[in-house]
N, C-alpha and C positions, 0 to 999 in steps of 0.2 A: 402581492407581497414580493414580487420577483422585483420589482422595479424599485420596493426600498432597500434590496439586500446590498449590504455595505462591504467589501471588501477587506479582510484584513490587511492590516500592515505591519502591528509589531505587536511582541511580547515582552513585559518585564518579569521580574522572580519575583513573585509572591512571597515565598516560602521556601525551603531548605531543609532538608535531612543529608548531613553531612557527618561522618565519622570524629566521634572525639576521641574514643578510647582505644587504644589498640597496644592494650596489657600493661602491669606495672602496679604501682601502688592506687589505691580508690581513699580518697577523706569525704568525709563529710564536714559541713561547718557544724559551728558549735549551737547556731537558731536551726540548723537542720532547714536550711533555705535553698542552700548549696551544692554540687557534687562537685569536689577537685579531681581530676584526672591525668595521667599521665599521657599526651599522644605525640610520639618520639622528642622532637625538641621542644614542644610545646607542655604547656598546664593548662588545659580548657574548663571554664569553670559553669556548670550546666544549673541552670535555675529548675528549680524542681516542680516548679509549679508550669510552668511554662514550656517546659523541655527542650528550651534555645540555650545555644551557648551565649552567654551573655561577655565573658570577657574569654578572650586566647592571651597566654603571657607566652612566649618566643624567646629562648636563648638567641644574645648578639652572635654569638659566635658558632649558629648551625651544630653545636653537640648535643647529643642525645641528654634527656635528663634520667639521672640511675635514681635518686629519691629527690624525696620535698616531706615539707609537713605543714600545715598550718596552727598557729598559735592558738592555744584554747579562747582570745575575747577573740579571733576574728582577725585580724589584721595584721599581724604579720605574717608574711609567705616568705618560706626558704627551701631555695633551688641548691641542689647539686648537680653539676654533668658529667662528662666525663674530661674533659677542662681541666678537672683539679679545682675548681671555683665554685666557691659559695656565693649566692648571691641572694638577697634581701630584698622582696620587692612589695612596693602598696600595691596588691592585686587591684584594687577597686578602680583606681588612674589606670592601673597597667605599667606602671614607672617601677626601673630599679632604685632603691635608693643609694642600696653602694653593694659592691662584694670584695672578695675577702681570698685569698687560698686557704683552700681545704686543712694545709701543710698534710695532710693525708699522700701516702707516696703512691696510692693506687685509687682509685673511684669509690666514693661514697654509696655503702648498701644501704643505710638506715638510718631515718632521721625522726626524732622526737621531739617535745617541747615538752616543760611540767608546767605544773596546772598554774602557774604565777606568768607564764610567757614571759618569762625573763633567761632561764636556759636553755640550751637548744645541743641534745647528745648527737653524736655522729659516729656512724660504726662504719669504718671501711674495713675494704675485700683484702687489708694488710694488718687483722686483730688487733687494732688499736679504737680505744673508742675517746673521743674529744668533746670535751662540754666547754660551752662558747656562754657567754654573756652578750646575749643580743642588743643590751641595752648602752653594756659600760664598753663593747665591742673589743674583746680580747676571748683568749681561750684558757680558761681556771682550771681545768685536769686534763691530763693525759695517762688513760686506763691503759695498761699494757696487761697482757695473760691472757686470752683470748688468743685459741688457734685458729689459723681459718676466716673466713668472710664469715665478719658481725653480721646477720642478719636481721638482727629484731634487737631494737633498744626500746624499753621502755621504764617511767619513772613512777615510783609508788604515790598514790592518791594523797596520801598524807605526806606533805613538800616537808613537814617540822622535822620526819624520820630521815631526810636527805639522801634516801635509796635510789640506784639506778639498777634495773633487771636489764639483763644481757643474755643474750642466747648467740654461738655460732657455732661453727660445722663440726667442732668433736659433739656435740645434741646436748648439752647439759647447759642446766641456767646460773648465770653466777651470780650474785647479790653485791653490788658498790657499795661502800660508804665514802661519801662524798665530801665528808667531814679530814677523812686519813687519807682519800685517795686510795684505800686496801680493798681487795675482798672480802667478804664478810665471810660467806661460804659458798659451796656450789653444789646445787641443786640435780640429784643426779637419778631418771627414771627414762628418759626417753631412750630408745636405742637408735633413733632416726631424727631427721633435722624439725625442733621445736617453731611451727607456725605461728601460734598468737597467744596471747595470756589475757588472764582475764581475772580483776579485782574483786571482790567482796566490797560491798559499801563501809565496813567500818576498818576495811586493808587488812583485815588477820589470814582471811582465806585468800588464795591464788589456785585459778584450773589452767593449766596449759596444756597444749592440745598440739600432736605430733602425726607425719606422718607413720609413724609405724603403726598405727589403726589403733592408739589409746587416748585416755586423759588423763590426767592425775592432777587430783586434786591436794592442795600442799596446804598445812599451818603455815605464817609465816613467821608465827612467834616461838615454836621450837627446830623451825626450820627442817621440816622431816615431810614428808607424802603421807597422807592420813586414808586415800584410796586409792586406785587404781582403776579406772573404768574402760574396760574393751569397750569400740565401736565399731569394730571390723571393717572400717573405711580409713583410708588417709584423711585425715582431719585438715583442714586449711583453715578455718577458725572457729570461736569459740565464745560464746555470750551467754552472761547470767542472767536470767529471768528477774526481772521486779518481784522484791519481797512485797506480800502486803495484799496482793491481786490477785481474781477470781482468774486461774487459768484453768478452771475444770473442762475446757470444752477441748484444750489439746490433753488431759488426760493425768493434770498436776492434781493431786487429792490431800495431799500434807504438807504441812509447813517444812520449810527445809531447803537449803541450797539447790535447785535447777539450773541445768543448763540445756541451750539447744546447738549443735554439732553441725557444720556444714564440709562435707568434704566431697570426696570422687563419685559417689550412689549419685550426687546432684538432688539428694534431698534433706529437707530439715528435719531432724531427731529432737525428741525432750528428752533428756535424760535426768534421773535422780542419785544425786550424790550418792548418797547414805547407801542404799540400795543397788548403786551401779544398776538399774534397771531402766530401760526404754520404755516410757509413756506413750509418747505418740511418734509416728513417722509422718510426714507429708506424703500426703497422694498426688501424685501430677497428671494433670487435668487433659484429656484423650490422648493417653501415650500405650503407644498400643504394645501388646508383650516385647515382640521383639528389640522395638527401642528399649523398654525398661531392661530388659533383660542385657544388655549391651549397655545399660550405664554401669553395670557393675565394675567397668574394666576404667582401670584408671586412665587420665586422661580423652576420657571422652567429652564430646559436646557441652553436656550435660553438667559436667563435674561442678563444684563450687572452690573458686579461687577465695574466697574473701567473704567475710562475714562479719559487718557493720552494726553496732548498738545504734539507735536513732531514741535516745529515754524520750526525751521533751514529747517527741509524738506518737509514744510507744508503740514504737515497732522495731524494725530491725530490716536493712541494706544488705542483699548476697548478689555478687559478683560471678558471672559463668564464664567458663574456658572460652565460650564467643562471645565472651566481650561484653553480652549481657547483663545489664545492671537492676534486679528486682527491689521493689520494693513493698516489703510484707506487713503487716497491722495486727499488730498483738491483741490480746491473747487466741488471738484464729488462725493468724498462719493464712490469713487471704492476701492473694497478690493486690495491691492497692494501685501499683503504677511498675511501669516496666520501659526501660529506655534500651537502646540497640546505641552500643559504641561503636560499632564496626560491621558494617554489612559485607563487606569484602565484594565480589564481583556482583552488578545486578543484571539480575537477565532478560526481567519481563515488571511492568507495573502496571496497574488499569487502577480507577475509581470504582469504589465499593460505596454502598448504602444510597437511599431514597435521594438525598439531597448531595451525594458526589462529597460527607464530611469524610470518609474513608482512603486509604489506600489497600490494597494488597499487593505484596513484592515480593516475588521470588530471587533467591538471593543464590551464591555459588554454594548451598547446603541445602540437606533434605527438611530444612522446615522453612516455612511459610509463614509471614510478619504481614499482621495489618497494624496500621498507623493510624491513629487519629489527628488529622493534619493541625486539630486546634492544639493540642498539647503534645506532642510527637509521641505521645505514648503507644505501646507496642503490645499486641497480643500474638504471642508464635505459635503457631499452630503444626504442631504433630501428627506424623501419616505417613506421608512420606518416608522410604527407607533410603531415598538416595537424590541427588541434585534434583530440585524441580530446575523442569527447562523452558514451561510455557503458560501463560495464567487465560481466561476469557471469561467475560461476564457476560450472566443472560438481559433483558432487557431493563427490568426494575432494579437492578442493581444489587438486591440482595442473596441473590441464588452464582456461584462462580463455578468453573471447574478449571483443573490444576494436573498437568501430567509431570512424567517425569524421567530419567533414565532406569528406575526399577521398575520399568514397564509396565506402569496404571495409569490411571485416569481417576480423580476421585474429582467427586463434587461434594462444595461445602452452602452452609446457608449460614445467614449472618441474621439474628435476634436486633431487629430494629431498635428496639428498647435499649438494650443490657450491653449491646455490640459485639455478644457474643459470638464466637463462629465456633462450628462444629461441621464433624464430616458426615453428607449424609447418604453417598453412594459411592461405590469403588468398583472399577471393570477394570480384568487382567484378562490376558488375549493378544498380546502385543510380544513378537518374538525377541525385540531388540529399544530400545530406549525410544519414546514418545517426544519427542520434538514440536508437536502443534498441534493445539486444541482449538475448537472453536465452538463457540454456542447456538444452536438456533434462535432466531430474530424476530418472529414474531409474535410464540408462547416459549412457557419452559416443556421442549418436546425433546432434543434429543441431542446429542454433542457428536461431534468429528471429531476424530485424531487421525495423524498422522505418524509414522513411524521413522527410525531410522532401517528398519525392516523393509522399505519400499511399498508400504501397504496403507490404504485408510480402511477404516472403521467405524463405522455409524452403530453409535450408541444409543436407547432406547430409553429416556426416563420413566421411571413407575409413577403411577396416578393413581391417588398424591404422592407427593418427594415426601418419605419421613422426616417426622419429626428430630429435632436436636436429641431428644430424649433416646429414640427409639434406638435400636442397632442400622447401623449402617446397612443399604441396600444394595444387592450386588447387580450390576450390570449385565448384560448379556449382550454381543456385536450384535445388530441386525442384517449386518450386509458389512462384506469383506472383498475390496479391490487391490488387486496386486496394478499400481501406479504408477512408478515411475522407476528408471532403473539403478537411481541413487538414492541418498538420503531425502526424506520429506522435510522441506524446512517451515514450511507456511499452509495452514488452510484457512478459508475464510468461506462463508455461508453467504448466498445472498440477501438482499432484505424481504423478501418474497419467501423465503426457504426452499426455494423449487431448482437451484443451482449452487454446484459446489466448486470453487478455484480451490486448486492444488498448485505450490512450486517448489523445486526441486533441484538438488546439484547438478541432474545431468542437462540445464539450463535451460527448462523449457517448463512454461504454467500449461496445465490442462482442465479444461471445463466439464464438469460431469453434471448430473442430473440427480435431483433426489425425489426421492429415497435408495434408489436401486441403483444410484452407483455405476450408471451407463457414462463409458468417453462420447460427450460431444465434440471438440475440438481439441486441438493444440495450437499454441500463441508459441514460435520460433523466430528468437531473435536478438537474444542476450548472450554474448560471449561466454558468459560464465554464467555459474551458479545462481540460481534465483534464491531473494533470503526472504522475499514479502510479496503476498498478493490482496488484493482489497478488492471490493466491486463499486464503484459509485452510487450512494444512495441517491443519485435523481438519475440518470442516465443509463442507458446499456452498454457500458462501458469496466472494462477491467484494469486495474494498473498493479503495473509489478515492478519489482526494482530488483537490482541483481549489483553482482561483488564486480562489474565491472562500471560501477561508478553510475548507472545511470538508471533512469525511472521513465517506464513505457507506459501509454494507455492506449488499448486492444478492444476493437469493435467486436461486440461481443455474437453479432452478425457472421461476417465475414472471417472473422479472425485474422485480421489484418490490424497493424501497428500506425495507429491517429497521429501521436506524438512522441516524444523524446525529449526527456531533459536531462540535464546533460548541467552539473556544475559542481560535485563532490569530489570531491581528490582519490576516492578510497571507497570501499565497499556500501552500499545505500542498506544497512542493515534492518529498519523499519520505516512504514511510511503508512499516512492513512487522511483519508479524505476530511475536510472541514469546509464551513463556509457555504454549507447546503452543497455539494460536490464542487464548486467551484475555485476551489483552493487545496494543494497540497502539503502536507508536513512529514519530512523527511528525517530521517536521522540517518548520521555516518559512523563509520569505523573511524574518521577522521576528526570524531568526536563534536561534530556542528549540526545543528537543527537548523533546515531553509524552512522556507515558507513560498511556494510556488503557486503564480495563477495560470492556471491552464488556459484560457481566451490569448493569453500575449504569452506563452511559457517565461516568462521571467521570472528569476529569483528576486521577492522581494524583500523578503531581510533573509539575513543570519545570526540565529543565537547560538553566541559563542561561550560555553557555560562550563562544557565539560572536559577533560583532559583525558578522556579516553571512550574507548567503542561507546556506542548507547544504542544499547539493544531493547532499552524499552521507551515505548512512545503509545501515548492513549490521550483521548479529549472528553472531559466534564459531557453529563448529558446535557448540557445550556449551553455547550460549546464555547463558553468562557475561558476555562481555563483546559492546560494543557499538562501532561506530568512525563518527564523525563526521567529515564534509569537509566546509569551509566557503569562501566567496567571500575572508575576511582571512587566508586563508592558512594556518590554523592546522586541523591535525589532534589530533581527539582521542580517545583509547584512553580508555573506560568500563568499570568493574566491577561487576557487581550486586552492593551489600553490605546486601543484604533479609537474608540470614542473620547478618551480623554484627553488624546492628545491633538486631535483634532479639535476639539471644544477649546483647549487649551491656545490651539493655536488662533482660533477667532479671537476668542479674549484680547489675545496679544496686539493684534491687528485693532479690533475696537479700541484698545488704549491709545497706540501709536495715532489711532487718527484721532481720538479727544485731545494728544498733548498736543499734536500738527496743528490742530484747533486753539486749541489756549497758547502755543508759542505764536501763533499769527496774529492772535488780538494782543498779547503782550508783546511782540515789537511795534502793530498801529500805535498801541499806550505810549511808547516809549520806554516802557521797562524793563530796558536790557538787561539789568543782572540776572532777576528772575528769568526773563528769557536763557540769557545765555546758561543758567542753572539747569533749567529744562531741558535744553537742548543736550546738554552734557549728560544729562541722566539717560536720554535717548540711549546713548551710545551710537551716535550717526553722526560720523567729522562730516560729513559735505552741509546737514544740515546747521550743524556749530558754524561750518564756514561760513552761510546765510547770512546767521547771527551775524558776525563778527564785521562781512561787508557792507550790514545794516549798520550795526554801531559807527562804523570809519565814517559812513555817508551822513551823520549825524552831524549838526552843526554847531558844536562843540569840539573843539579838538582833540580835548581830554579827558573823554568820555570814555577809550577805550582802553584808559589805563586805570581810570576809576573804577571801572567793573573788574577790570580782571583781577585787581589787587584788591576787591570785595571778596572774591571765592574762596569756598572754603579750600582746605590742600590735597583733599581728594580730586576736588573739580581741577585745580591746578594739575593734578598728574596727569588727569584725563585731557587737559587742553595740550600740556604740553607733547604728549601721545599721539596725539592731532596734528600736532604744528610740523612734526616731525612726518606724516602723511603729507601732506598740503605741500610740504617743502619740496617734496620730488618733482612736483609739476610745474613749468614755468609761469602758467595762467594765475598760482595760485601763491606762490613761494611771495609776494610783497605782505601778504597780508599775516602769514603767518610769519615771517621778520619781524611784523608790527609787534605781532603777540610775543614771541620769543625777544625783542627789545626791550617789552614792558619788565619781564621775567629775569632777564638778566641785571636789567638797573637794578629793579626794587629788592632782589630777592638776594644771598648772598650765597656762594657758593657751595657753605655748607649746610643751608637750608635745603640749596636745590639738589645737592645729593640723597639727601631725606628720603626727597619722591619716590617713588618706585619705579623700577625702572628706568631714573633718570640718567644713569649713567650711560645707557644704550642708545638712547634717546640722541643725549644731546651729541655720539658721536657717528649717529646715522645725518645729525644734518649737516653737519662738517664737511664732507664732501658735495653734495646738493649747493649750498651755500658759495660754497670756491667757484662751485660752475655758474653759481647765476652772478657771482660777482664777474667773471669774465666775462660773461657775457653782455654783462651792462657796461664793461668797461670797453668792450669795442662798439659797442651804440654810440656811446657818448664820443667815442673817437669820430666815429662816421660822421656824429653832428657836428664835431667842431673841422670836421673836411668841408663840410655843406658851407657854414659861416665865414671858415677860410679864403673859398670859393668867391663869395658875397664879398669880401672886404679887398680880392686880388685881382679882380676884373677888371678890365680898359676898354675905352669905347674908341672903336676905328673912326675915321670922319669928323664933319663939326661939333662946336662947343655942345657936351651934355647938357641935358636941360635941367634947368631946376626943381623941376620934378622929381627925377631922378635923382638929382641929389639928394633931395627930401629922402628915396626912397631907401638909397646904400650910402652909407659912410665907404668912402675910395678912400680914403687916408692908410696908405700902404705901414703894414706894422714893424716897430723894428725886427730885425734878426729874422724876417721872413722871406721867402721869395716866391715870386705868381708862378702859380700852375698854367692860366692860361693868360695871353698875351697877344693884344689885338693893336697891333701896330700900323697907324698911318703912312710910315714912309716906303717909296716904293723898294723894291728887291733889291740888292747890292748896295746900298746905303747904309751909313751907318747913324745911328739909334742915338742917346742920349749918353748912353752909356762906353760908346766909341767901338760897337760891335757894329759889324756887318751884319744886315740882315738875309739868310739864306735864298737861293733863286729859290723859286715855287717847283714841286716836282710832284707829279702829277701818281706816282706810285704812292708817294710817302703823305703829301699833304693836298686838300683837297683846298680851293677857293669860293668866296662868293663875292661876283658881283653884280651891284646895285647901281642904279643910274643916279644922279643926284643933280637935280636941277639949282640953279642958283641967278641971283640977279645978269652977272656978265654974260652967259648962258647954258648952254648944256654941257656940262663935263661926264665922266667917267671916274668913279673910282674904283679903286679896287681896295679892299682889305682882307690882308691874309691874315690870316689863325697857324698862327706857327705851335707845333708842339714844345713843351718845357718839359725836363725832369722837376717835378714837385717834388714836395717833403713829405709823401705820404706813405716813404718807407718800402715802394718795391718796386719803385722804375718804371711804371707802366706809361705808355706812351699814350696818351688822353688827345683824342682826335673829339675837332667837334664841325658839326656840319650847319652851315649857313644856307638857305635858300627862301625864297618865295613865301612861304610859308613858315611853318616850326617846326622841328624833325628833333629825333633823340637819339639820343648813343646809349645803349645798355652796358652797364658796367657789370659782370658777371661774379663779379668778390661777394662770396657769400659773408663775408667777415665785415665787409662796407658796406652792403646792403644798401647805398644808395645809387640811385640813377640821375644823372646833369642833361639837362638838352636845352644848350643855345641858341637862339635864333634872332636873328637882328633882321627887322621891317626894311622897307626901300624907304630912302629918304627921300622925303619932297621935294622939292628944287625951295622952297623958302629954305632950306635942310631941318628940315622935323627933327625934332627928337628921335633918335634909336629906343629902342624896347626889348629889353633882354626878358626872357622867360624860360623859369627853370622850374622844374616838376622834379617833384622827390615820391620815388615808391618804396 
């Protein structure tokens, strides 16, 4: 098996638990499909079956939004910020359609819609309330009398009565007529600011519900309060019970107006009109006296901000001061589904249940959230009196334990079935806050903690762990080791259970022995503070990571330091073995997860995910996936996709060689379009350029204007994309002129702006282009020096031969003059042209001569090569040498790049023809 183990290489996000809610107003849609929320400049709109955010709306302008409301069919969304700006948006697109000013001189507190989505009230923090025509887009009243921040508009169920209910900070409610623009009356019981109202189905009854711990229930046809009902809580909202319906199980027995009360207690009440008497209370599910007794106090945890009707699917939506959004199932009052807006810091997460469908997260609070990663639903689990700081689960995944700074240790067990969890043991023993737990490895036997006390503690499980049902079992330490002389930040168990790693602020991991808690060693060698220690499960090997940045692993032999890695900017806050030990996974303060192989210490990726510390890091029992918990709140589910992107990448490779296949039988064919199609689909200019020097070698000429002004004008961006490569190199730049000539004749300038990217295009070959045209233009110069040469030469001695005629036209051209000049007459003479010809001088010009035999008999001649100033523009003196042989002169002009070498044979005594021979490199 060793020999198929695959090496990881990356991670994608699977999944995501990210904060939406972080306080404000809560809607629900009108199919109760929905949750709108407010999360500072955003509207995050949460699917409730699925518990992903499905759409974020984002003010342009980074302000905060102070309300919104959604339209009773559904579709329209309207934003306030603090801007001063109304804004209208299709949430479903995500698009604004338009906005508006508030003309509000201060920040919109309250916004409603009536049941026609055709008006839209608006109560700002300056007692004015404004009704808008969302439709004809104008504003129809301006409510003045209202002292104080409007905080609660809302419009009566029957649109025909054209009422608007109004509450703000002197606590009393006024009635609009929207007819006169007057008040009708004002509604006067509360002594504290009125939370929420709540209608009667035929609109005659109204309950409004205040914090001064009452309700009152109102006529609204003599416009008077018919009860008063204590609840001895601050009320935050208020819902009528469905007439009609068996609620006997929460404790309704007579027909009659009910309501249920959510406020600070943090539980749901029945209450009976008629009788101001409480039916039933809500019981909250393992909360142990001392939380209950501590909800009493406003503003706790607990408390209930908001309290939602859901008729369609009878039930009812309550909102917690953290951010917690429940959702309840009428007539029972059982939790149905429960979502987390807000986790605030996380500290710790691991994988819970049989098949890893779980999470557990310890959060900057004393309760405990398991997730269900298919629906992100949440069960919090109460125990805790104070932050948990550290989670571990035992082998099967359904047994965890949980410490925390009210110095316990509890363990929970989670109902496979039902996914319920419950606590079923708790050890106190611990003089100063618990910072690391750990679980035995190989049954459920016995749990570590560590202290910020300097001490561990081996915990002892009872046989069997009770049941969910039963009372919690207490713990007892079996063994008590004073550790280390700092805080304990990390313990971990080996897979064996027979060794314990501890590490610690005063920078040093120690290895002890279990049961009994004897020091085997100490590993010394981290500057700082140790935050994590592991064991390797295949090896005897320890790895620790500490706050200065780096991650050791420690022979557990010797206790000597193997390796070192070394690539975090910032504190290595968690780390833990994968890959069967052969791979590490770290997490920083610097907010980046590596991925390290220990054989070559290379980092081989980094996910870059989080925006702050990530103190939690754990891997699926299948070693598949990965789960990350971070300081911003945000969790995230990891997949290994090393198999699919390696699958993916053969794929790739297989294709590229079947098209390399069909482009090579389609150019044998001659099918160049379809080729050159192909080949452009490729996305490989060298192989387009194949193409394209196949089509020119084609024996047609205009072949390669026919095809390319076949293409479609994709393929055209993509060719010219190409041409614009090709061009930079001289090897390759004619042929891509060829393509770019075709483009500029056929095509017309404001086509070829169309392209994409055309415009960059064509002024990257602008410059390429200028270069290769000078450079052809001194080629061509050099060649016509070469031909010049040919047409200005003279032959020293007897008549040229016929031959040679044949071979150079000497017919000297007008307006020219010879470069070189091979004069017959001896030195000091003068020439044809009435010049002296200079003596020979043996610095400056060299001679050759030849013997030339003839009838009379043997003479001598001589012929000099005198130098000329040519016309070739830079005065060089062009020396050329005659002898026996053939010889050359190198001309060094990298701009002329040609080379001349003359040489003239002996002449026979018949006098043979002379033989010039000139070589070009």
């Amino acid at each position: 098996m060793a020999s198929t183990l695959q090496f990881k290489t990356n991670y994608a996000v699977s999944s995501k638990i990210e904060p939406f809610y972080k306080g404000g107003k809560v809607q629900i849609s009108k199919d109760e499909k929905h949750i709108f929320c407010t999360c500072g400049t955003r509207i995050n709109v949460l699917d409730i079956a699925t518990g992903k955010i499905i759409h974020s709306i984002e003010q342009d302008d980074q302000e905060d939004i102070t309300s919104f409301s959604l339209s009773h069919d559904d579709e329209i969304l309207v934003t306030a910020s603090r801007a001063l700006l109304l804004k209208q948006w299709d949430w479903k697109q995500g698009q604004c359609k338009r906005s508006w000013k508030a003309i509000h001189n201060v920040p919109v507190a309250s916004m409603a819609f009536d049941c026609t989505s055709t008006l839209l009230a608006t109560g700002g923090c300056d007692g004015t309330i404004k009704l808008w025509d969302v439709l004809k887009q104008y504003c129809t009243h301006n409510l003045k009398g209202s002292s104080g921040v409007v905080h609660l508009v809302e419009f009566h169920p029957d649109i025909s009565l054209l009422q608007l209910f109004s509450s703000s900070a002197d606590c009393v409610i006024r009635i609009w007529d929207l007819r006169s623009s007057k008040c009708l009356c004002v509604l006067e019981s509360h002594f504290s600011a009125v939370t929420s109202l709540a209608f009667s189905p035929d609109g005659n009854t109204l309950v409004s519900s205040g914090r001064d711990k009452i309700c009152t229930v109102w006529d609204l046809e003599k416009k008077k309060a018919k009860r008063t009902v204590p609840v001895y809580e601050a009320v935050e909202g208020v819902v009528l019970l469905p007439e009609g319906e068996d609620c006997s199980d929460i404790g309704v027995k007579h027909k009659g107006l009910h309501f249920i009360t959510a406020g600070s207690k943090g539980v749901l009440r029945v209450w009976e009109a008629s009788s101001s008497q409480c039916l039933f209370t809500q019981t909250l599910p393992a909360a142990s006296p001392s939380v209950e007794a501590g909800a009493e106090d406003d503003g706790h945890p607990r408390s209930l901000t908001y309290c939602l009707p859901m008729p369609a699917s009878r039930g009812l939506a309550t909102v917690t001061a953290e951010h917690n959004i429940l959702l309840y199932r009428l007539p029972t009052l059982t939790v149905q589904q429960q979502f987390v807006g807000y986790n605030d810091d996380i500290l710790d997460v691991k994988f819970l249940g049989k098949e890893d469908t779980h999470i557990v997260v310890a959060t900057n609070s004393s309760q405990l959230k398991v997730f269900e990663l298919a629906t992100s639903s949440c069960q919090i689990l109460y125990g805790h009196t104070d932050t948990v700081l550290s989670l571990d689960v035992f082998k099967k995944g359904l047994l965890f334990a949980s410490c925390a700074k009210d110095k316990t240790v509890r363990v929970w067990r989670m109902n496979p079935e039902s996914g319920a969890v419950d606590c079923v043991a708790q050890g106190t023993g611990h003089s100063d806050a618990v910072g690391s737990v750990c679980c035995s490895r190989l049954k459920k036997a016995f749990v570590v903690s560590g202290s910020q006390d300097c001490t561990l503690k081996l915990w002892e499980l009872p046989e069997p762990v009770p049941s969910a049902d039963a009372e919690a079992a207490r713990l007892t330490a079996q063994a008590t080791e004073k550790a280390h002389d700092k805080d304990i930040n990390s313990v971990c168990i080996s897979p064996n259970d027979k060794l314990l790693a501890s590490g610690s602020q005063d920078r040093t991991a120690k290895l002890w022995s279990l049961p009994d808690l004897s020091l085997l060693g100490v590993f010394r060698g981290h500057r700082r503070g140790v935050w994590c220690v592991q064991f390797s499960p295949m090896d005897q090997v320890l790895a620790s990571s500490s706050a200065d940045g780096t991650v050791k692993l420690w022979g557990l032999q010797d206790f000597s330091c193997l390796k070192t890695f070394e690539g975090h900017d910032a504190s290595v806050l968690k780390m833990l073995f994968t890959s069967r030990g052969t791979q590490i996974l770290t997490g920083g303060s610097d907010g980046l997860v590596k991925l390290w192989t220990i054989k070559t210490n290379e980092c081989v990726k980094t996910l870059d995910a989080h925006q702050d510390k990530v103190w939690g890091l754990h891997t699926s029992g299948k070693d598949d996936l990965i789960v990350t918990g971070s300081a911003d709140s945000n969790i995230i589910v990891w997949k290994d996709v090393t198999e699919e992107e390696l699958a993916e990448e053969q794929a790739k490779e297989e294709d590229q060689i079947l098209k390399k296949q069909e482009l090579s039988n389609l150019l044998h064919e001659k099918k160049y379009l379809k080729a050159l199609g192909l080949a452009i689909s490729l996305d490989q200019p060298h192989t387009v350029l194949q193409v394209i020097k196949a089509i020119q070698q084609s024996d047609e000429s205009q072949q390669l204007q026919r095809t390319v002004l076949k293409l479609r004008q994709d393929q055209k961006e993509s060719l010219l994309r190409f041409c614009a490569v090709w061009n930079t190199n001289a090897r390759n730049c004619l042929h891509a002129q060829a393509v770019i000539q075709v483009l500029l004749t056929h095509l017309s300038p404001e086509e070829l702006l169309t392209f994409q990217g055309a415009r960059t295009h064509l002024e990257g070959l602008i410059p390429y282009t200028e270069r290769h045209m000078q450079r052809i233009g001194r080629l061509l110069q050099a060649s016509m020096f070469l031909d010049y040469m040919w047409q200005k030469m003279r032959l020293t001695g007897g008549t040229v031969s016929e031959g040679l005629d044949d071979e150079m036209d000497t017919t000297q051209l007008p307006g020219f003059e010879p470069v070189f000049m091979i004069d017959k007459k001896p030195a000091g003479e003068e020439d044809r042209g009435g010049r002296m010809s200079p003596e020979p001088e043996e610095e400056e010009h060299e001679t050759m001569e030849e013997e030339e035999d003839d009838d009379s008999g043997s003479a001598s001649k001589k012929a000099t090569l005198r130098p000329h100033n040519g016309t070739n523009g830079r005065g060089n003196t062009h020396r050329a040498r005659a002898d026996e042989g053939s010889s050359e002169e190198e001309d060094e002009d990298e701009e002329e790049g040609t080379e001349v070498a003359v040489s003239k044979a002996a002449e026979s005594a018949s006098e043979a023809p002379a033989y010039i021979q000139t070589e070009v490199r």
